[in-house]
C-alpha positions in Angstrom: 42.0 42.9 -142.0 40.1 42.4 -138.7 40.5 45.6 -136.4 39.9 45.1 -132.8 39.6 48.5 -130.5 38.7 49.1 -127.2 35.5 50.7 -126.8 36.2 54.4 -126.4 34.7 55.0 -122.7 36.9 52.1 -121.4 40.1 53.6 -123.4 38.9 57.1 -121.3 39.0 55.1 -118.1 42.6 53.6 -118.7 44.0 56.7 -119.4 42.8 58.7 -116.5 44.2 55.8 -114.0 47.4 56.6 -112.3 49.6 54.5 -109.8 49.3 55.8 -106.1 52.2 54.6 -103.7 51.3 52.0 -101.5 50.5 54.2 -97.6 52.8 53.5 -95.2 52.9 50.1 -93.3 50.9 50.5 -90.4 52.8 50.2 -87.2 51.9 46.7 -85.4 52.2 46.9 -81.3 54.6 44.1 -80.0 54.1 42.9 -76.6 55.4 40.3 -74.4 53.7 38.5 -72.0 54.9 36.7 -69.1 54.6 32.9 -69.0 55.9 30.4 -67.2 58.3 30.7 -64.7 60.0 27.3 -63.4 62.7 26.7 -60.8 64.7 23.5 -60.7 68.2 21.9 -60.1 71.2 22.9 -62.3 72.3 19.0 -62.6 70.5 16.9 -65.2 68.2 19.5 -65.8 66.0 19.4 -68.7 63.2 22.5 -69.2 61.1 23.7 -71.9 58.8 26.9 -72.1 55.2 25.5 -73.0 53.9 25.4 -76.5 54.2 29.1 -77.9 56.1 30.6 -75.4 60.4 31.4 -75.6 62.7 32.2 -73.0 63.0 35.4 -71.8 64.8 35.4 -69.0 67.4 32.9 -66.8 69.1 33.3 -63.5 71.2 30.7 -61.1 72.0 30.3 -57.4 75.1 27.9 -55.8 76.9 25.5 -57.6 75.5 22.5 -60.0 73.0 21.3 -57.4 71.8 24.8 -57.1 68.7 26.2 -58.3 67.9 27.6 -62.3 65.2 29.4 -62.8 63.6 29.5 -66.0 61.2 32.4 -67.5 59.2 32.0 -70.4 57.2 34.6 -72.2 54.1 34.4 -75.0 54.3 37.0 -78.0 51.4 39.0 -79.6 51.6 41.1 -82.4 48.7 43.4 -82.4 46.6 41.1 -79.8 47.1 38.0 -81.7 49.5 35.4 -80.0 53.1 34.7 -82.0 53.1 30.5 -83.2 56.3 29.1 -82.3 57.5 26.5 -84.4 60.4 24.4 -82.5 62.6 23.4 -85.2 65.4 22.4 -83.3 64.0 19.2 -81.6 67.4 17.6 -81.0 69.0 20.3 -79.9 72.2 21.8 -79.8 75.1 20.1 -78.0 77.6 22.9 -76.4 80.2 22.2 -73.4 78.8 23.6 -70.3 82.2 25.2 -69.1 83.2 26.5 -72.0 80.7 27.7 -75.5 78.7 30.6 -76.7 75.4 29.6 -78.4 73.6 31.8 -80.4 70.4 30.6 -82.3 69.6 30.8 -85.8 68.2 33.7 -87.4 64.9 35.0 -86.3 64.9 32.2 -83.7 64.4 32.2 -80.0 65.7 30.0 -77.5 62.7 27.3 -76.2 64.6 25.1 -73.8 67.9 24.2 -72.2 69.0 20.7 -70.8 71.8 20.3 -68.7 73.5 16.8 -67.9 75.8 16.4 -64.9 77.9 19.1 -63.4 80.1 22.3 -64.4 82.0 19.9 -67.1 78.5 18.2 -68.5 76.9 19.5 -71.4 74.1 22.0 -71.8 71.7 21.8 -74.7 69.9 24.4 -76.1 66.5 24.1 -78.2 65.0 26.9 -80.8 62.4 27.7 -82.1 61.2 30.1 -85.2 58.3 32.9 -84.4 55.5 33.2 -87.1 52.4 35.8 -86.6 49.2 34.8 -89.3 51.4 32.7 -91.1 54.5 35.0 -92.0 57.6 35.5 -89.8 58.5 37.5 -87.3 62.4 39.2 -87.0 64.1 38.9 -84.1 66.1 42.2 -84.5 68.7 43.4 -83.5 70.3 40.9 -81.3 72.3 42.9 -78.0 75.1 40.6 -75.8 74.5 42.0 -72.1 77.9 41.9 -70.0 79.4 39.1 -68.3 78.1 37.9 -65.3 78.7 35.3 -62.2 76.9 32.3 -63.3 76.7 31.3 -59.3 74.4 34.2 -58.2 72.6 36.4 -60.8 69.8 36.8 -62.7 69.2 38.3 -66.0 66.1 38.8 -68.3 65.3 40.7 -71.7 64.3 43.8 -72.1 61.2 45.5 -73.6 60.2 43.2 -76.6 63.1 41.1 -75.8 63.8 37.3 -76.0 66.5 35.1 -75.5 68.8 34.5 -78.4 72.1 33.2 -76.8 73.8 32.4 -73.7 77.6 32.2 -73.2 79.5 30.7 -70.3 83.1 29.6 -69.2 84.3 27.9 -66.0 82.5 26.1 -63.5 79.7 27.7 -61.0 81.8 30.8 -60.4 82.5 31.2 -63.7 80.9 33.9 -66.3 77.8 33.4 -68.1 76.4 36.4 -70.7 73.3 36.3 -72.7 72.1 37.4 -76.0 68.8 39.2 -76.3 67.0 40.2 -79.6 64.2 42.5 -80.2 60.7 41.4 -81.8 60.1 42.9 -84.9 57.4 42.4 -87.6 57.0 43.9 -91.5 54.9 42.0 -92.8 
């Protein structure tokens, strides 16, 4: 019979190895910065943030024919801009005066059309966040309280983007949003 053995030095070298826990993850900085901000008409409205960028931020003035304004941040994970992938290219279709939209998981909001006035509908587009290739959490999401959709203003946080946005009634009803925190593990 053939016996095969390891040559003695190397069987010395095996057996001295032992497993080391993996270090702790380093920490990645998150940072959020602004992008573009765009006012228009409420009625048949249509915006998008620019390629990479996710709402952050939305506020309204006066009725229908009022002004929206629009806010629109980039992400960077360690100084490296997030990719945003916009899945959602169709949309999602909710009643204007009367929904509560909340993306997908570990998605941001992108855009939001409006068609017509306070009984139209508003559609919302998404997008999913990716940083070198792997994807980035959106963490935990947060509702902020209720406020009147004809005069106010809201926007995120630190490391904040827009997740959701609620509304019911017509200009002088109540609008809340959703914001989620930017998180990355690798």
């Amino acid at each position: 019979m053939l016996k095969k053995s390891l040559p003695a030095a190397l069987v010395a070298a095996v057996a001295a190895l032992t497993l080391v826990p993996a270090g702790p993850v380093a920490a990645v900085t998150v940072e959020i910065r602004p992008g573009q901000v765009s006012t228009l008409k409420q009625s048949n409205s249509k915006f998008n943030c620019p390629v990479n960028e996710v709402l952050i931020g939305r506020g309204h003035r006066g009725d229908e024919n009022g002004d929206t304004t629009f806010q629109c941040g980039r992400i960077y994970i360690d100084n490296v801009q997030v990719t945003v992938a916009k899945l959602n290219i169709w949309g999602t279709v909710t009643d204007e005066n009367s929904h509560n939209y909340r993306t997908p998981a570990n998605q941001a909001i992108t855009g939001i059309r409006h068609d017509g006035d306070e009984n139209g509908d508003t559609i919302y587009y998404s997008g999913a966040l990716f940083w070198q290739g792997k994807a980035v959490q959106i963490t935990p999401r947060q509702l902020d309280g209720w406020v009147r959709e004809n005069n106010h203003s809201s926007a995120g946080g630190t490391n904040q983007v827009m997740t959701g946005r609620g509304h019911t009634g017509d200009e002088n009803g109540w609008t809340q949003y959703e914001y989620g925190w930017i998180s990355y593990s690798g």
